[in-house]
Backbone bond lengths (Angstrom), bond angles and torsions (degrees), N, CA, C in turn:
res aa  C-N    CA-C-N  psi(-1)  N-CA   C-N-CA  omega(-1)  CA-C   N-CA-C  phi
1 X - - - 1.457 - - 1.526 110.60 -
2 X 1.472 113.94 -47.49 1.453 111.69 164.47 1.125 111.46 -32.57
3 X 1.453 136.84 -80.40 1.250 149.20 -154.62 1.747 107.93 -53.58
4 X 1.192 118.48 -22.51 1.254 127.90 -160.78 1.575 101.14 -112.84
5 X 1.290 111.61 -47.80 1.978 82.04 151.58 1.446 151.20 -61.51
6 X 1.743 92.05 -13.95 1.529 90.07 167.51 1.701 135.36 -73.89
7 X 1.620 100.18 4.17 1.355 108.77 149.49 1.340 121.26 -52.89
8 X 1.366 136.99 161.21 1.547 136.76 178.27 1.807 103.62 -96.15
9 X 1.710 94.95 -27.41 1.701 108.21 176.78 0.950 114.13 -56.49
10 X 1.343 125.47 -47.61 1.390 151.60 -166.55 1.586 119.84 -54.72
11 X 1.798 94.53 -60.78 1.651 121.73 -161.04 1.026 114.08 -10.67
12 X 1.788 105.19 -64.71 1.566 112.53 -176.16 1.355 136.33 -51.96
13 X 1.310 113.65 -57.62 1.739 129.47 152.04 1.374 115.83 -24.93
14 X 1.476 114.11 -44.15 1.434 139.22 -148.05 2.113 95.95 -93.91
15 X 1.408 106.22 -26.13 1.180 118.21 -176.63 1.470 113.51 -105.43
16 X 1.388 122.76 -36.45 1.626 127.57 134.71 1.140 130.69 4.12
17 X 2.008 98.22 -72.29 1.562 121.06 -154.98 1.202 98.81 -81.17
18 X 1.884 129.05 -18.98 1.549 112.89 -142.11 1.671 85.66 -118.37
19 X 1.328 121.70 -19.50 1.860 116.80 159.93 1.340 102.93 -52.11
20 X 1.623 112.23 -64.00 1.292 121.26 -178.52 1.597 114.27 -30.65
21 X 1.579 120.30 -61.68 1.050 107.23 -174.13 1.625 119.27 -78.26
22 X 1.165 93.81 -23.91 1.887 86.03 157.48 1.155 115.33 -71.60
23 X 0.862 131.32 -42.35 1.446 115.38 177.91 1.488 129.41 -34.83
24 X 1.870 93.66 -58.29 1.388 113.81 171.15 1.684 119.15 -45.97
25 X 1.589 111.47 -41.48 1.438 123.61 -147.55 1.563 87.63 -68.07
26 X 1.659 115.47 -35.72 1.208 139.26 -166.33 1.640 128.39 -53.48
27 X 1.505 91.50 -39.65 1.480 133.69 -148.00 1.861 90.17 -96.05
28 X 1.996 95.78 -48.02 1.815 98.60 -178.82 1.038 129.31 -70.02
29 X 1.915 108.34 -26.16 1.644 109.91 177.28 1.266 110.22 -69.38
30 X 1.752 115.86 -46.71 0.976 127.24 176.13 2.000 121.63 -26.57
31 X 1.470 76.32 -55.91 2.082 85.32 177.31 1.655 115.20 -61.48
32 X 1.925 97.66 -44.84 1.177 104.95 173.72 1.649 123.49 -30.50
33 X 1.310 104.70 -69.65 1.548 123.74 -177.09 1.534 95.83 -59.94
34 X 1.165 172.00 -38.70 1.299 153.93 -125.73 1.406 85.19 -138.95
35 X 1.681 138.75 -20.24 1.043 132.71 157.67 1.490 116.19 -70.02
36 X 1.089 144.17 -23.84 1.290 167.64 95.98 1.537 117.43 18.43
37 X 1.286 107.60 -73.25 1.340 105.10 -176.10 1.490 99.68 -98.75
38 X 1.322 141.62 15.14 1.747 113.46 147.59 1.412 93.80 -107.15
39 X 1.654 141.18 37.20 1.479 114.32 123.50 1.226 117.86 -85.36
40 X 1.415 118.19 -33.71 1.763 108.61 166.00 0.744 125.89 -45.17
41 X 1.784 126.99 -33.16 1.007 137.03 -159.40 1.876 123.81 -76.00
42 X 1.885 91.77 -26.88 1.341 107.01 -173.53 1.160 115.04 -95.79
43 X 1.997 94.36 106.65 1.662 95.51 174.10 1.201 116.75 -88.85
44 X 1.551 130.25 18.60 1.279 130.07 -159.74 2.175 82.16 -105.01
45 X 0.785 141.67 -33.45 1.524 129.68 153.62 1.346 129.22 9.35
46 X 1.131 115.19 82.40 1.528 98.03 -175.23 1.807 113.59 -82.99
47 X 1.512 95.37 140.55 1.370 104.61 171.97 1.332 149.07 -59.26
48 X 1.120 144.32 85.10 1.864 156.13 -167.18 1.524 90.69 -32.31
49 X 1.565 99.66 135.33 1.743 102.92 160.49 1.705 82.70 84.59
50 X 0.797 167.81 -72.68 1.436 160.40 -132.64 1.464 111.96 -141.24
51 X 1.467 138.71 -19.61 1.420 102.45 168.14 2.002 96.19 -130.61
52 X 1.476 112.46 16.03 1.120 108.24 142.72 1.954 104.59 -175.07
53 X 0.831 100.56 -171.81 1.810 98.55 -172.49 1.678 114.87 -140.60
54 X 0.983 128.44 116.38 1.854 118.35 173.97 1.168 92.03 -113.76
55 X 1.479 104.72 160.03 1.492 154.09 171.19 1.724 119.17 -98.10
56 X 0.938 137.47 68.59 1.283 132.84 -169.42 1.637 131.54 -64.27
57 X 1.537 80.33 -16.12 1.722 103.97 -170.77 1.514 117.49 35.62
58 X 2.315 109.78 -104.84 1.443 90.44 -154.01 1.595 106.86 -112.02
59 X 1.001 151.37 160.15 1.342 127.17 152.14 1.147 150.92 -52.93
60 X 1.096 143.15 135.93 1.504 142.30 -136.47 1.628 114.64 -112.56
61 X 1.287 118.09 146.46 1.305 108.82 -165.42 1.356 112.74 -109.85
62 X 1.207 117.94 -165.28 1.831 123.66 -160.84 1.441 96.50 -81.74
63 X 1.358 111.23 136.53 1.511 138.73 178.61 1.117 117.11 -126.40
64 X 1.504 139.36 136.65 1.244 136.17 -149.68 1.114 97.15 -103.88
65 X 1.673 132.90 145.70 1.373 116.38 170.74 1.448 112.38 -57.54
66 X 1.378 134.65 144.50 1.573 125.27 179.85 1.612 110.72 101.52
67 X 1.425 110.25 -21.95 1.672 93.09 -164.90 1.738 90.53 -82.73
68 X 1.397 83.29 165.31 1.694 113.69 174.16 1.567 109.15 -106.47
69 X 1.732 116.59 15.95 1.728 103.77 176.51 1.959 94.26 -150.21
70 X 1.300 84.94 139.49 1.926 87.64 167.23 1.741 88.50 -138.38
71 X 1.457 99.79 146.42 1.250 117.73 171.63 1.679 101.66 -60.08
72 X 1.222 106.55 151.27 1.601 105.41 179.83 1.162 139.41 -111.63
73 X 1.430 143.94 94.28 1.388 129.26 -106.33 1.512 91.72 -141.50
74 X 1.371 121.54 26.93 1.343 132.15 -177.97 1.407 106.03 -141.03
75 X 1.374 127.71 107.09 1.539 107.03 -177.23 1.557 113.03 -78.20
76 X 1.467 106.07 -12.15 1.874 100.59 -153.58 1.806 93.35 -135.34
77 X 1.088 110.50 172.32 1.696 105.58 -151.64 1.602 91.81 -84.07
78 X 1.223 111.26 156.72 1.918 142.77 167.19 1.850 89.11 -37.92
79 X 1.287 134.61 -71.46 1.319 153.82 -170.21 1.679 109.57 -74.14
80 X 1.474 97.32 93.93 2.102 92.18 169.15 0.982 91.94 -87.33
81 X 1.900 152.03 -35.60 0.913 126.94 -164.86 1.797 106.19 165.84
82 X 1.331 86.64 129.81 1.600 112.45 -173.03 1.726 123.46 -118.21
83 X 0.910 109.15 112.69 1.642 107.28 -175.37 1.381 121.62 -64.78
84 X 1.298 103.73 67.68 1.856 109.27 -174.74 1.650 103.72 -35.18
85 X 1.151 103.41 -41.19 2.079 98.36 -166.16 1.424 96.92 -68.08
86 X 1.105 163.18 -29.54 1.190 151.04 163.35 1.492 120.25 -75.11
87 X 1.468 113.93 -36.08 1.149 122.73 164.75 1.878 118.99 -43.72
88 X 1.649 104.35 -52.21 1.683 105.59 -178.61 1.198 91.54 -82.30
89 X 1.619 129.94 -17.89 1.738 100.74 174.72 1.319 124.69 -65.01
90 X 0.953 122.52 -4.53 1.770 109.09 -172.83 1.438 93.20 -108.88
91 X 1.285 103.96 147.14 1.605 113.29 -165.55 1.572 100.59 -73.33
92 X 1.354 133.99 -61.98 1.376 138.11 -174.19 1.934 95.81 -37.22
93 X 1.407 95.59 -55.20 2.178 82.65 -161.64 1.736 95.87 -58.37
94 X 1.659 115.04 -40.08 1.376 113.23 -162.46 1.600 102.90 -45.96
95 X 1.750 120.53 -80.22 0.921 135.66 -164.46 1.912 94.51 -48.25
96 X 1.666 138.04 -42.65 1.161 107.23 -170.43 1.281 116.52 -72.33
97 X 1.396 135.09 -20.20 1.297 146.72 -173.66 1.808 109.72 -68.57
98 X 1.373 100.02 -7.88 1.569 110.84 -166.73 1.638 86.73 -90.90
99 X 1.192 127.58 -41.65 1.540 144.69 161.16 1.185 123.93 -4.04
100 X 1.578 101.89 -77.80 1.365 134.11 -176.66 1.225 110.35 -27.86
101 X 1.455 134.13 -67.53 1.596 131.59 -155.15 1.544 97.35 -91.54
102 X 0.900 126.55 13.22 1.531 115.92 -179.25 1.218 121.08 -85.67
103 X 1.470 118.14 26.49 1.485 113.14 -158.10 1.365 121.57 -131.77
104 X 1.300 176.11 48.15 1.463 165.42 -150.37 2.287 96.28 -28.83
105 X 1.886 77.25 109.68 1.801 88.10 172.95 1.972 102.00 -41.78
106 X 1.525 106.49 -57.16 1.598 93.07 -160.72 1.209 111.57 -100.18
107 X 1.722 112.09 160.19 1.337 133.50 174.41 1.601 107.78 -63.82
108 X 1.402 108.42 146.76 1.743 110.37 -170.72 1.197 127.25 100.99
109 X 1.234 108.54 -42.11 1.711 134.60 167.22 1.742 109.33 -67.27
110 X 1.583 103.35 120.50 1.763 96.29 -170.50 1.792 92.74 -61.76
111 X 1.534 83.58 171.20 1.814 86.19 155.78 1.441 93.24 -128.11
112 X 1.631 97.43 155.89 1.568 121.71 170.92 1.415 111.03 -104.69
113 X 1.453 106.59 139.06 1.898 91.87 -174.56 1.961 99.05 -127.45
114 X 1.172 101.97 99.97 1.566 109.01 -177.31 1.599 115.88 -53.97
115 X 1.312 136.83 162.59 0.774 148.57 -164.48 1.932 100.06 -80.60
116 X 1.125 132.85 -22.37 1.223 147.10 137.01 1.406 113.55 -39.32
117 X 1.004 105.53 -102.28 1.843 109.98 178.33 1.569 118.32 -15.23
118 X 1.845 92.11 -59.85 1.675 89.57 174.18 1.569 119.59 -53.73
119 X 1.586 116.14 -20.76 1.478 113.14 -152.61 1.834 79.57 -92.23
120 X 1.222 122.72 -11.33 1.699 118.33 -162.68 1.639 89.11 -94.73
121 X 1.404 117.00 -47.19 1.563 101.79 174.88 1.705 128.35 -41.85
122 X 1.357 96.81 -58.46 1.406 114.11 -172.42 1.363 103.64 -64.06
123 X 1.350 120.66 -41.27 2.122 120.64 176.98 1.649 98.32 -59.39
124 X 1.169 110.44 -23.42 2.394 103.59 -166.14 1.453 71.35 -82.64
125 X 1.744 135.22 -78.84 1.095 120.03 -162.32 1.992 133.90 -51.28
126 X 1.033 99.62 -13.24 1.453 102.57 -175.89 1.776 110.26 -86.38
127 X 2.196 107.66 -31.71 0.679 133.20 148.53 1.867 129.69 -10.95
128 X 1.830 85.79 -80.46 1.354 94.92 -167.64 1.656 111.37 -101.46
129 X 1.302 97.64 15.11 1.578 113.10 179.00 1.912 108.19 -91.09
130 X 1.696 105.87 -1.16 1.758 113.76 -177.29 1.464 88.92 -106.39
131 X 1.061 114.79 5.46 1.824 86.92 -177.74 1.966 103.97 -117.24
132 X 1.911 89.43 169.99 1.387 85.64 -170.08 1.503 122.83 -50.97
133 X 1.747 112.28 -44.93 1.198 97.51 -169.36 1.430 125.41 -66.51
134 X 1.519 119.45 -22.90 1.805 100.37 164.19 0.925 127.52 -79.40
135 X 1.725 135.50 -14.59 0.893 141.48 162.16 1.764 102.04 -38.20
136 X 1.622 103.81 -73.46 1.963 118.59 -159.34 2.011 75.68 -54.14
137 X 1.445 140.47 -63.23 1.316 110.33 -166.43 1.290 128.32 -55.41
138 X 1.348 108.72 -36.75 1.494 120.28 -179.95 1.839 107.36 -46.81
139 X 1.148 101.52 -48.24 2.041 105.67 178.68 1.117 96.22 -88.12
140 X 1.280 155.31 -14.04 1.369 127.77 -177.43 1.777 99.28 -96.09
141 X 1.908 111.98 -24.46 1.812 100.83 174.51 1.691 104.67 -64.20
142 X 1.495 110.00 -50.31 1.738 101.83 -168.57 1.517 120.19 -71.67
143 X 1.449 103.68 -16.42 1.540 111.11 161.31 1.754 112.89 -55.15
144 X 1.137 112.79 -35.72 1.198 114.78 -179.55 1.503 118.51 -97.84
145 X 1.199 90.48 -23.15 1.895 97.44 160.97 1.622 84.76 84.29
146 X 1.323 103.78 50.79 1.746 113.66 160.62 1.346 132.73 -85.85
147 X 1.361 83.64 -48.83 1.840 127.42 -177.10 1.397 122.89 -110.39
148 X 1.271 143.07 156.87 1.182 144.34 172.38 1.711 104.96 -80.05
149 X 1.620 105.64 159.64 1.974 112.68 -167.62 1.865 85.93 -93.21
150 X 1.239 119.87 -32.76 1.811 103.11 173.70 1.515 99.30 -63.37
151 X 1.608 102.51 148.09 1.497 129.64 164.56 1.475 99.51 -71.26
152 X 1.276 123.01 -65.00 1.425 117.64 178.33 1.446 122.85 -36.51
153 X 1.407 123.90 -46.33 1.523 136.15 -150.75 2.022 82.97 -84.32
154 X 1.330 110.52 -49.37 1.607 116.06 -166.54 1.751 113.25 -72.55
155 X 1.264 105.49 -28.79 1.687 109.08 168.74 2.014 94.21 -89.81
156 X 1.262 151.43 17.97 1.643 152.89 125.55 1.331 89.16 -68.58
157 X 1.459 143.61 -63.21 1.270 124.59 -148.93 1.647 96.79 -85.73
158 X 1.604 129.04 -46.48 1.613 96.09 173.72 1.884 131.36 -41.75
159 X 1.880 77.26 -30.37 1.830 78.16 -166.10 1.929 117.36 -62.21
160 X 1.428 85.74 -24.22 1.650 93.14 -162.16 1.576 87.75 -84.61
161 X 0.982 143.57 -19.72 1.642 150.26 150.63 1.130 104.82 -32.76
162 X 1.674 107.79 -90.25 1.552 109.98 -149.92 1.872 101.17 -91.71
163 X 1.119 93.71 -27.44 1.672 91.81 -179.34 1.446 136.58 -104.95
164 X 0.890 116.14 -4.46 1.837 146.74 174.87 1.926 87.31 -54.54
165 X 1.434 113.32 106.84 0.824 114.87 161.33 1.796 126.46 -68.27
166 X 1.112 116.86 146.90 1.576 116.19 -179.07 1.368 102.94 -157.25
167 X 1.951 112.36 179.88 1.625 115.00 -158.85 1.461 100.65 -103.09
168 X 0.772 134.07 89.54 1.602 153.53 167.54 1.727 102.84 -35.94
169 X 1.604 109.15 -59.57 1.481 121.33 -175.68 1.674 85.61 -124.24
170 X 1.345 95.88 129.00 1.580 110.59 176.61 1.808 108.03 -90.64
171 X 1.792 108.74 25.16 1.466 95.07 156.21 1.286 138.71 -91.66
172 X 2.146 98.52 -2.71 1.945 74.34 179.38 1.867 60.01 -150.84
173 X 1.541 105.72 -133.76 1.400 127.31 -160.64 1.437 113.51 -75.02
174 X 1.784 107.24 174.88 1.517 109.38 178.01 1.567 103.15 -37.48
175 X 1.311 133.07 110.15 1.337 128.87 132.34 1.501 165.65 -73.44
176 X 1.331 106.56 -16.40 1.436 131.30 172.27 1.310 111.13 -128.44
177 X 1.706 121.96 172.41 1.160 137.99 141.03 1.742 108.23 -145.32
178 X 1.404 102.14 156.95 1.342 109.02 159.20 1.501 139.86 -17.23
179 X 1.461 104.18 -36.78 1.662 105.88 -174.50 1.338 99.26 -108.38
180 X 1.600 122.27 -31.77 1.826 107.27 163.74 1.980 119.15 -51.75
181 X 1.613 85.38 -44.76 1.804 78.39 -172.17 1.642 120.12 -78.22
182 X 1.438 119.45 -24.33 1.424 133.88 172.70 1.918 110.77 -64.69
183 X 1.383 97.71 -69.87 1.465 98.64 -178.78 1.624 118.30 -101.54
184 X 1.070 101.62 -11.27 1.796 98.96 169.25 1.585 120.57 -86.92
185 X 1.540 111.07 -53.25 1.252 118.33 -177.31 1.345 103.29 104.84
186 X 1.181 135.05 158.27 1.302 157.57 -170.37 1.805 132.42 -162.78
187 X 1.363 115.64 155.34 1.815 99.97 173.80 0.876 113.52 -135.71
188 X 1.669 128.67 145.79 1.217 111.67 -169.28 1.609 112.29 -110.34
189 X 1.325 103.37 144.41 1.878 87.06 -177.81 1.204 133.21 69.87
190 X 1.440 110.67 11.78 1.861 106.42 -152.23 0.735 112.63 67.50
191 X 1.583 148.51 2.51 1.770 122.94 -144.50 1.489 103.18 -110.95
192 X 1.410 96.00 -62.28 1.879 119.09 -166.52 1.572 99.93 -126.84
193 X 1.498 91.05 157.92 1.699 121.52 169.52 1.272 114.39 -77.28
194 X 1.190 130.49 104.46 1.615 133.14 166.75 1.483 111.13 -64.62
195 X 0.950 132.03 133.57 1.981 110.93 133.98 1.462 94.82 91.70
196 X 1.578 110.75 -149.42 1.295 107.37 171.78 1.357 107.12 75.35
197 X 1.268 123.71 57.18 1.502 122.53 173.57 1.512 133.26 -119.56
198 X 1.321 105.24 -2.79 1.313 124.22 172.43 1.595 118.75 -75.31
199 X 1.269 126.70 133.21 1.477 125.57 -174.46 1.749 109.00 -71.36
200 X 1.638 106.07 -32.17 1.562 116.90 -176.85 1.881 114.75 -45.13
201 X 1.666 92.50 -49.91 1.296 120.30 -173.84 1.697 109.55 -59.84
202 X 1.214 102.88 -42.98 1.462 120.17 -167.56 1.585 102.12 -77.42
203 X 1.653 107.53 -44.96 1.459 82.66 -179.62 1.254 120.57 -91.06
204 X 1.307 121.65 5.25 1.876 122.15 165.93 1.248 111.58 -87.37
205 X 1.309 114.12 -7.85 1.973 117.81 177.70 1.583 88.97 -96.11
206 X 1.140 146.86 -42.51 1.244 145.50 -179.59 1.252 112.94 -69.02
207 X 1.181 134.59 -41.14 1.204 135.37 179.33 1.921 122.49 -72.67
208 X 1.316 91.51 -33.00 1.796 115.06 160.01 1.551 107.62 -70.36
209 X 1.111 105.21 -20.46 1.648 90.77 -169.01 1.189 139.90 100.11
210 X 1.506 110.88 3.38 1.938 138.28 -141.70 1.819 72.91 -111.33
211 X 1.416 123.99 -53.94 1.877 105.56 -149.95 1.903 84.90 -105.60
212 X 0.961 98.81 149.38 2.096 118.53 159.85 1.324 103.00 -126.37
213 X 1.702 120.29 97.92 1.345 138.49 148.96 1.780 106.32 -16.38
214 X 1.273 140.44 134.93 1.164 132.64 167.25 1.500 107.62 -120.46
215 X 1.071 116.26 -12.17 1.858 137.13 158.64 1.718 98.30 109.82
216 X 1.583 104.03 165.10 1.069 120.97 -166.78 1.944 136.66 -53.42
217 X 0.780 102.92 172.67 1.823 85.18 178.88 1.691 106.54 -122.29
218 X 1.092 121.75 151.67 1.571 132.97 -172.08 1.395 103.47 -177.09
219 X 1.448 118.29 171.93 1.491 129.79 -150.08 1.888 89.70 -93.16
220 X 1.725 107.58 -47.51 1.404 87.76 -171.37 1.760 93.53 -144.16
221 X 1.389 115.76 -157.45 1.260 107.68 -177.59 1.517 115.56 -103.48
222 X 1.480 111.06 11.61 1.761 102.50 153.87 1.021 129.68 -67.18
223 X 1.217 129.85 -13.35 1.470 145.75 -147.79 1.253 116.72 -131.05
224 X 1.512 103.12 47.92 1.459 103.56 -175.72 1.557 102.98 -96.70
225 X 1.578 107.83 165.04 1.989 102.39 -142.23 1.888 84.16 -93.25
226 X 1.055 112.54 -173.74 1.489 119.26 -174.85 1.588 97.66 -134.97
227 X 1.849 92.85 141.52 1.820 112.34 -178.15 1.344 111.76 -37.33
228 X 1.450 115.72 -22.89 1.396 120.77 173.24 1.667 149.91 -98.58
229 X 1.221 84.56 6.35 1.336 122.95 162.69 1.512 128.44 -38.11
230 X 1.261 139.94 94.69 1.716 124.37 -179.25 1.014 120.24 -91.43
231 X 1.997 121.98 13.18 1.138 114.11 174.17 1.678 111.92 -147.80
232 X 1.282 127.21 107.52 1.279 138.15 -171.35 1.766 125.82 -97.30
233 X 1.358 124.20 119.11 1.449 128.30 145.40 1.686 110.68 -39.15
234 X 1.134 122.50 123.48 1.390 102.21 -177.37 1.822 103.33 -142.83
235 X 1.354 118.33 145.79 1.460 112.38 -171.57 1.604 93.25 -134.55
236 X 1.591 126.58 130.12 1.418 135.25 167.79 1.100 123.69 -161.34
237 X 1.150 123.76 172.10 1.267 129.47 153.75 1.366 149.24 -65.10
238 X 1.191 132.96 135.40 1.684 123.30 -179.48 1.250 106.78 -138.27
239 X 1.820 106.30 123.68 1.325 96.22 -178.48 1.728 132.76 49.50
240 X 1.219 129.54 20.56 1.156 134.11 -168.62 1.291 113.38 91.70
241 X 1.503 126.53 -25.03 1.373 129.85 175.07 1.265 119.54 -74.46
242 X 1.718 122.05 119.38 1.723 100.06 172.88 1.480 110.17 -108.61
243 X 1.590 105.79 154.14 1.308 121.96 -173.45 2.063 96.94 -96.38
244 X 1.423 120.14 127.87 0.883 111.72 163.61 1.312 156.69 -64.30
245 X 1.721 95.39 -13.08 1.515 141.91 -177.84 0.973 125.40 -169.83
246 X 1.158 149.83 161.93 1.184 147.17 147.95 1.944 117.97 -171.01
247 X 1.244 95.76 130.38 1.600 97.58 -173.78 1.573 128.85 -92.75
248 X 1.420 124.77 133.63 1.530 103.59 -164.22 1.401 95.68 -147.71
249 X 1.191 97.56 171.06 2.058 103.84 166.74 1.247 105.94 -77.72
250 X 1.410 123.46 172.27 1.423 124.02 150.04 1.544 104.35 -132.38
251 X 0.796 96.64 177.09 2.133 106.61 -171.01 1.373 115.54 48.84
252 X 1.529 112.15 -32.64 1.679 102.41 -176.99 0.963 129.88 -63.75
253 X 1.837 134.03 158.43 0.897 138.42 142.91 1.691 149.50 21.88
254 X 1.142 158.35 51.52 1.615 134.33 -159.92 1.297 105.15 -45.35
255 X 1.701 136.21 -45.35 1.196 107.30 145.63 1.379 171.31 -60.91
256 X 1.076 98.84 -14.46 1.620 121.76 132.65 1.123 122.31 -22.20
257 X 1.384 113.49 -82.45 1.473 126.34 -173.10 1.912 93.63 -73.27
258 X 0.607 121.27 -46.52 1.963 102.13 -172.13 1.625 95.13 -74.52
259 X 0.931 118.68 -10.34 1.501 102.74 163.68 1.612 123.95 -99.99
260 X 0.978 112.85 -67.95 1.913 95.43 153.92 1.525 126.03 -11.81
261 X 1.757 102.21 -58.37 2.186 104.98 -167.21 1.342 99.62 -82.14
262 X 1.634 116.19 -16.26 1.347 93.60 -166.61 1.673 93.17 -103.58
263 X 0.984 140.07 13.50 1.554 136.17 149.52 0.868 132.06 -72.47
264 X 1.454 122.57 -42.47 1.282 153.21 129.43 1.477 128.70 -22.76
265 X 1.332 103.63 -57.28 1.692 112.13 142.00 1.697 135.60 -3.97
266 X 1.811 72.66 -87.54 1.602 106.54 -174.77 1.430 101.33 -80.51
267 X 1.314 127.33 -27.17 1.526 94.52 -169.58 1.928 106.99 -90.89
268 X 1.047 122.97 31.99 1.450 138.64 171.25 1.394 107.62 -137.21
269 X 1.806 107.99 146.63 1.698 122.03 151.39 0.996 114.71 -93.11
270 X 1.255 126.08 -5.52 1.763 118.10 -166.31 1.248 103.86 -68.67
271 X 1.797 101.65 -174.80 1.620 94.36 177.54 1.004 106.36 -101.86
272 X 1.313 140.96 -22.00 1.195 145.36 145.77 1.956 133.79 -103.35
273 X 1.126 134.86 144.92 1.292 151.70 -136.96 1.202 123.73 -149.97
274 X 1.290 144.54 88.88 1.779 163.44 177.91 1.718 104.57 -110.23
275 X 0.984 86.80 110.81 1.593 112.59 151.46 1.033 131.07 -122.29
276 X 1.400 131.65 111.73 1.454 148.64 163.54 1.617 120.75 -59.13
277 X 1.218 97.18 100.80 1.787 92.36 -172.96 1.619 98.41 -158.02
278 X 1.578 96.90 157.55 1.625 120.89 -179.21 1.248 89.95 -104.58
279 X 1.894 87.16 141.93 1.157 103.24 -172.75 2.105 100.31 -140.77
280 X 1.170 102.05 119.51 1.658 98.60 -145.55 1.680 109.10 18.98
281 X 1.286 126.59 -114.30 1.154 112.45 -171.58 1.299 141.85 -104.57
282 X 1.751 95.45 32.55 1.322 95.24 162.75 1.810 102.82 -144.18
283 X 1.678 87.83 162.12 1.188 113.09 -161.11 2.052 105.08 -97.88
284 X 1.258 125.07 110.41 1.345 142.00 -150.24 1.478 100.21 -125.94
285 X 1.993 96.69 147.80 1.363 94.03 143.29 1.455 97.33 -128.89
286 X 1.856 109.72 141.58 1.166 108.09 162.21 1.336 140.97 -117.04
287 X 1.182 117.04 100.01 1.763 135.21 176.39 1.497 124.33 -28.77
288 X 1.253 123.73 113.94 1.215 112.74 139.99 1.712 122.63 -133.56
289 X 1.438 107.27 140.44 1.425 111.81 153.79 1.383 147.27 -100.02
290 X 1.520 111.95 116.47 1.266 101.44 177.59 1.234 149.44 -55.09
291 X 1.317 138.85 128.66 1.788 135.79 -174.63 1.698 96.68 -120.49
292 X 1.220 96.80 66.85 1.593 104.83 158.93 1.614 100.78 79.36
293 X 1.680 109.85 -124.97 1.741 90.85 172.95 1.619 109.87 -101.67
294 X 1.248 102.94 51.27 1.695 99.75 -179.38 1.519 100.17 -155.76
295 X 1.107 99.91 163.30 2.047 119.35 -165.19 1.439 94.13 -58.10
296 X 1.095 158.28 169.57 1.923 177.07 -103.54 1.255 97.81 138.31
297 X 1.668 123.09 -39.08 1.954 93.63 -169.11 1.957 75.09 167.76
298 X 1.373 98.85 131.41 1.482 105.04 145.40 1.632 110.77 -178.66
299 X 1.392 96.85 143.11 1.698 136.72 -159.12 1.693 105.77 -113.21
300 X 1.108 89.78 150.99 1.924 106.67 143.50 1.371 114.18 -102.85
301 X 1.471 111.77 155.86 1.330 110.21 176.74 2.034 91.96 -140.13
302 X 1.462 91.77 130.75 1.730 87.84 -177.29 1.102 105.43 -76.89
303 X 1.408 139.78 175.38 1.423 143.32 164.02 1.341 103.48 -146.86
304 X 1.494 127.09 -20.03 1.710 120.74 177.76 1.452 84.18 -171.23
305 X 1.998 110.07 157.54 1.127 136.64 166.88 1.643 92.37 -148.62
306 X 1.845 93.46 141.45 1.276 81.92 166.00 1.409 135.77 55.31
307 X 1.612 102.55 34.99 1.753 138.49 -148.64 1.605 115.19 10.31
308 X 1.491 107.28 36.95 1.528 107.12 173.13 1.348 97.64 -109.90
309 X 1.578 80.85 145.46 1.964 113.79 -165.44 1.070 89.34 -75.75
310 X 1.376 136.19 103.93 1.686 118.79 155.06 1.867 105.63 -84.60
């Protein structure tokens, strides 16, 4: 691009692109820092070594998108142990755990949403709408004129986010939303594992017997992740389906995470969305895709903890 502004034709274009990217650079710290302070913010975090423990063991090798086998390089599950009784104590995990079964595993298949379910959506949202971290998002979206200044109007706009049903597979009825494919998981076709990015999910499908950990993913074998870790590369099984990767939190929040993707969200139109940012001590990118005016899919992906290159 240098080279190509030193045209005189150029200049302008050439002076365009480089506001533009300040702008952006502007726009990323910006997220950075407010991404920043709602992990400080979340005391609902549970603690490594004391309110649950993983095993990461070995690293996992290349899986084709489509296959049905990964070598298995973990003998014993992702989860030694999680303190469910503290876990249903906090109201946010309780009400999301109420979540979980509400869903049809595959794409194509309508979903039905009972007059229950809806009343279980709106209790997780009313839920995680008392604590600090949606609160600090809630003023930092209408600060930006993302979100509406009513609480009411902004828990309509999470819902039409994470819960706004839509056609995932255009063979029969509404099939997906945002919070089935992000924190529930889904399959499409029989074939592959969608979604499925939440650690909550993973360790009650693991603990049932539904997921087999196959161990973590990283570039080589220096870089193997530590028990203390809140953010994992992760490769397993579901139900017979294996996922080749997939990136998630561990210990955090569900509000947490709906506050992060859905900031992240809103502060882009594209259809898809990467931001590169540190987040205390680790270094992330976090994904989202759009499905019209509601979430399609969004992840972390680690790239360093603890300034190792994975």
């Amino acid at each position: 691009m240098n080279m190509l502004c030193e045209s005189k034709d150029v200049s302008q274009v050439c002076l365009l692109w480089t506001q533009k990217m300040a702008r952006r650079k502007v726009a990323n710290q910006e997220l950075s820092e407010v991404l920043n302070e709602l992990w400080h913010l979340d005391v609902n975090r549970l603690k490594p070594g004391t309110d649950y423990i993983i095993d990461p063991q070995g690293r996992a090798g290349y899986v084709a998108k489509g296959s049905h086998y990964a070598r298995d390089r973990a003998r014993a599950p992702l989860f030694v142990y999680v303190d469910e009784d503290k876990l249903k104590s906090i109201e946010t995990y309780a009400h999301f755990i109420n979540l979980l079964d509400n869903y049809e595993m595959s794409t194509g298949v309508s979903e039905s949403v009972t007059y229950e379910e809806l009343h279980e959506n709106r209790k997780f949202l009313d839920a995680i709408l008392e604590t600090d971290v949606m609160k600090h998002a809630h003023k930092y979206l209408v600060k930006k004129r993302r979100s509406p200044t009513d609480v009411g109007r902004f828990k309509k706009q999470l819902y039409n986010i994470w819960f706004r049903l839509y056609h995932r597979d255009r063979r029969g009825g509404k099939d997906s939303c945002g919070f089935e494919h992000v924190f529930v998981g889904e399959t499409k076709q029989g074939q592959e594992i969608t979604g499925l990015h939440n650690w909550v999910q993973f360790y009650l499908q693991e603990k049932h017997g539904h997921i087999d950990y196959k161990g973590y993913k990283a570039r080589d074998n220096k870089n193997t992740p530590d028990e203390d870790d809140h953010v994992l590369n992760l490769q397993f099984s579901w139900k017979g389906l294996v996922k080749p990767v997939g990136g998630s939190f561990v210990g955090v929040s569900p509000e947490l995470e709906v506050a992060l993707f859905t900031i992240l969200f809103l502060s882009s139109r594209h259809k898809s969305t990467t931001l590169e940012v540190k987040v205390d001590e680790y270094v992330l990118e976090l994904v989202v895709h759009r499905h019209g005016r509601s979430i399609g899919s969004s992840y972390p992906k680690l790239l360093s903890s603890n300034h190792r290159d994975l």
